[in-house]
N, C-alpha and C positions, 0 to 999 in steps of 0.2 A: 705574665702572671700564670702560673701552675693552676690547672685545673683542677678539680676534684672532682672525678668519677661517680663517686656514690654524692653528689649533693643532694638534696630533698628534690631540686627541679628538673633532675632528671628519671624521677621516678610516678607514673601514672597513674593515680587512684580508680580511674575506670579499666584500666587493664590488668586491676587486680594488682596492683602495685606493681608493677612491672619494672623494671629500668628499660630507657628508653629504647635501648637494642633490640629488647626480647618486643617491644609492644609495635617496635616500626614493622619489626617482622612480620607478629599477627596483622598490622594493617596493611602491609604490603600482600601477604596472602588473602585476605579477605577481598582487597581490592585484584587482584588476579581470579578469585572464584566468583566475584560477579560480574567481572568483564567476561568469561566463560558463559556465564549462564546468560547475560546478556545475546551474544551471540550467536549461541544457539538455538535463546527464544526467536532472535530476528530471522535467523535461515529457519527457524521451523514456518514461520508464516508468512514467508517471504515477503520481507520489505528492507530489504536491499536499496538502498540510494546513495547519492554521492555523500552527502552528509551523514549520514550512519555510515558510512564505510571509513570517511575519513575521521568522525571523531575515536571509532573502535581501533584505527590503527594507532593515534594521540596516545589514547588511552592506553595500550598494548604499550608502545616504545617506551612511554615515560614509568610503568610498571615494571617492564623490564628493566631500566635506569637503575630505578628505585632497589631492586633486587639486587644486583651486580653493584651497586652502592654501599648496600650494607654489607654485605660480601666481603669488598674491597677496602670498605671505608674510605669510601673516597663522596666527598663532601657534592665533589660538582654534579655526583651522578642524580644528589636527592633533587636538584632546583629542578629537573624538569615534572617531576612530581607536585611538587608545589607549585607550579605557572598552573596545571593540570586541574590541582584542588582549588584555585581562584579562580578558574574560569568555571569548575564548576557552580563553585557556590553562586558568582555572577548570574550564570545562566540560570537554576536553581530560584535563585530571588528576584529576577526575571517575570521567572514562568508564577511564579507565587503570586505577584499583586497581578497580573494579565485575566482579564475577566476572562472566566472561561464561556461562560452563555453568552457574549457578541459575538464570540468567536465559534461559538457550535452553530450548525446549519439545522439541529433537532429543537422544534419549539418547544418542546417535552424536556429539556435537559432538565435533568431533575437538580432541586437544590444540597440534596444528601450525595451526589457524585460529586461537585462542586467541594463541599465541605471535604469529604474524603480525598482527592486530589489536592486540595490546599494541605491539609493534614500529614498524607503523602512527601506532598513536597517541604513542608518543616523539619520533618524528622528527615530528608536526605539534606538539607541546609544542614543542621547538626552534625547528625555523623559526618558531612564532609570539613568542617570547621573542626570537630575534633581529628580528623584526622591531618588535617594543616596542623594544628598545633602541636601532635605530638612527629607530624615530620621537618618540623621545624627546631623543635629541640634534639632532634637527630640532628639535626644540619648544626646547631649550636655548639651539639658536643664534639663533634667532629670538628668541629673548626677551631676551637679550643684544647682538643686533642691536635690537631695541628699544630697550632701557636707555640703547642709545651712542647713540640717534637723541633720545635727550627730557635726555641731557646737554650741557652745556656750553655757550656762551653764544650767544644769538642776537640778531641787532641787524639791522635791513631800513634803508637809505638811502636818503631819497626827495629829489630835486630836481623840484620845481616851478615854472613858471613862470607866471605870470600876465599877460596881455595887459594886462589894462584898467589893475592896480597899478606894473606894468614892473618887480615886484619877485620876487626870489627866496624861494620858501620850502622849506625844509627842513625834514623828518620825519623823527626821529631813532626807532626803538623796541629798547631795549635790557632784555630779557627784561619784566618787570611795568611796568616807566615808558616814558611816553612823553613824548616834549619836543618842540615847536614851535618853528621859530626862523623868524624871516621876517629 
């Protein structure tokens, strides 16, 4: 089944109408400028641990996946992006219902940090949900973009000539058979 490129559901009304190409890209950069800033906050105030170190490389490789994906258009580079944004959001709705005053040691936690942190964490549930969706309609198009690239019929025509024979030959290959005609 032929794709079509300009369908309605490949174009993003929050990315200012984008098609999907132009809007993976804005999220693919935005997701690299705050894994930057990320990291930088963490070595300015040193808190280095195994766990920030290993999710900031996750994050890093499947960004860069993501990058060389759309580059390439190669469909399998997006999925580790997407394992990436589910586990975000996982984790994300997680930390969202997790009482935070059991868990603070300050009998002072005030209730306006609390509110602000849950608030915090809705709007990163969001943006990471829209950004699944629209790297998920990258992966749709592309894969669709695939499907029309390994349909319908291929045939290569070769004219050859031969000096020594003075004769023509022809190479016909039309999908599984190939035919020889001299």
């Amino acid at each position: 089944m032929p794709s079509d490129p300009n369908h309605p559901r490949y174009f993003h009304k929050l990315c200012c109408g984008a098609h999907v190409r132009k809007a993976v890209r804005g999220i693919a950069l935005a997701s690299l400028t705050c894994l930057i800033i990320q990291t930088v906050s963490v070595a300015m105030f040193d808190e280095w641990e195994f766990f920030i170190t290993a999710v900031t490389v996750m994050d890093f490789c499947s960004t860069a996946a993501l990058l060389v994906g759309i580059h390439r258009e190669n469909a399998w580079l997006v999925a580790p992006y997407l394992v990436v944004q589910l586990l975000y959001i996982l984790a994300f709705t997680i930390e969202f219902f997790i009482d935070r005053q059991a868990t603070s040691e300050d009998p002072d936690y005030e209730t306006s940090i609390q509110i602000a942190h849950r608030a915090g964490t809705a709007v990163g549930i969001v943006i990471n949900i829209y950004f699944l969706k629209v790297a998920f309609n990258f992966l749709f198009f592309l894969l669709n973009k695939t499907d029309e690239k390994t349909e319908g019929p291929y045939s290569i025509h070769c004219d050859v000539k031969s000096d020594d024979t003075k004769s023509n030959t022809t190479v016909n290959v039309d999908l599984n058979t190939i035919s020889i005609a001299s």
